[in-house]
C-alpha positions in Angstrom: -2.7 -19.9 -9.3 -2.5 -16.6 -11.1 0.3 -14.0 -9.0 -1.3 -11.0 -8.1 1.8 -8.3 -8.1 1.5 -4.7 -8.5 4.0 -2.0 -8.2 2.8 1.7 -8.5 4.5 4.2 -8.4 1.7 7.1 -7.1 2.1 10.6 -7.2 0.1 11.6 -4.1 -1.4 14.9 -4.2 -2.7 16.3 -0.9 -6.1 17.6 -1.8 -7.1 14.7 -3.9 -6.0 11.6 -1.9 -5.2 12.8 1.2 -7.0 14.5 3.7 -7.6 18.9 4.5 -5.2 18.8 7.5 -2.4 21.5 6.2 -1.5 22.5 9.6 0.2 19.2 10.0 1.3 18.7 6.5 0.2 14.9 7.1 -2.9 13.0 5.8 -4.2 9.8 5.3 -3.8 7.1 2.5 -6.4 4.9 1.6 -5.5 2.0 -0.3 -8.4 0.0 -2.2 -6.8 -3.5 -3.7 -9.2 -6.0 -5.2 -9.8 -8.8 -8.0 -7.4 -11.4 -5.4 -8.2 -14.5 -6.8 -9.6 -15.7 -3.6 -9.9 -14.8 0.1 -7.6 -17.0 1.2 -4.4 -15.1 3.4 -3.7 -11.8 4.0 -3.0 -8.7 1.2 0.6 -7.1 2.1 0.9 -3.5 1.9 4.6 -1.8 1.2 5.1 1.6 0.9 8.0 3.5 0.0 9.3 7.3 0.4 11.9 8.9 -2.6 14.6 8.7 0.0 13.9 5.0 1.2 16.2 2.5 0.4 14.0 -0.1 -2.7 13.3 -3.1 -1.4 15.1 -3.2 1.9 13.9 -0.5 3.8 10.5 0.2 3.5 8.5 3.6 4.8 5.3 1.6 5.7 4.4 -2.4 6.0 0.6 -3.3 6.5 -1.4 -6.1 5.9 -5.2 -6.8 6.1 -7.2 -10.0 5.9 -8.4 -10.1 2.5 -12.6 -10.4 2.1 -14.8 -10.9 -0.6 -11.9 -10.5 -3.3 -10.5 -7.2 -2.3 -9.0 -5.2 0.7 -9.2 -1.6 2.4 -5.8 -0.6 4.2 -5.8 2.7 5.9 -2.2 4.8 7.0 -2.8 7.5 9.0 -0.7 10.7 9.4 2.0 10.2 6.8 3.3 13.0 5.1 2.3 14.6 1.7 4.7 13.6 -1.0 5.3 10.9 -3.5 5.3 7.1 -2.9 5.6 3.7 -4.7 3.6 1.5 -3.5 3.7 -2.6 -3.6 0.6 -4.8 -2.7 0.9 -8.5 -3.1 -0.8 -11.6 -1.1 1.4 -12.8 1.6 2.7 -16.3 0.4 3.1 -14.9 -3.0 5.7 -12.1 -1.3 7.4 -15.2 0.3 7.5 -17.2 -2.7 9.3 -14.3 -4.9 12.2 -13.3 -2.4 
């Protein structure tokens, strides 16, 4: 089974990817994975602030039912700034720690 693993390191920029709100400083990310090999399990979502500590202590942890190949996870009101980002299929995450 091919290992879907992808680590991006994403450069948010507030009036591209996140939404108007600049009262708040705080938007919302939309992350679009697809091409999973199958539908089987859930697609795990880690996201990670500049002052986080890599990989222990993550910002964000989501996961979503993946469907038709591909996934939509929303976070809501995190602040503008710059992220990495890890999505991976739940018993692949297992199998590599």
């Amino acid at each position: 089974m091919k290992k879907i693993f992808l680590i991006i390191i994403v450069g948010i920029c507030s009036s591209i990817l996140f939404g108007q709100n600049q009262q708040s400083n705080k938007g919302t990310l939309t992350i679009n994975a697809f091409n999973f090999e199958n539908d089987e399990g859930d697609a795990l979502i880690i996201l990670f602030r500049e002052s986080d500590e890599f990989p222990d202590k993550p910002f964000v942890t989501k996961s979503e039912k993946i469907k038709d190949k591909k996934v939509k996870i929303v976070i809501a009101d995190i602040p503008y700034g710059n992220y990495a980002l890890i999505v991976d299929k739940k018993p692949n995450l297992v199998e590599n720690m």
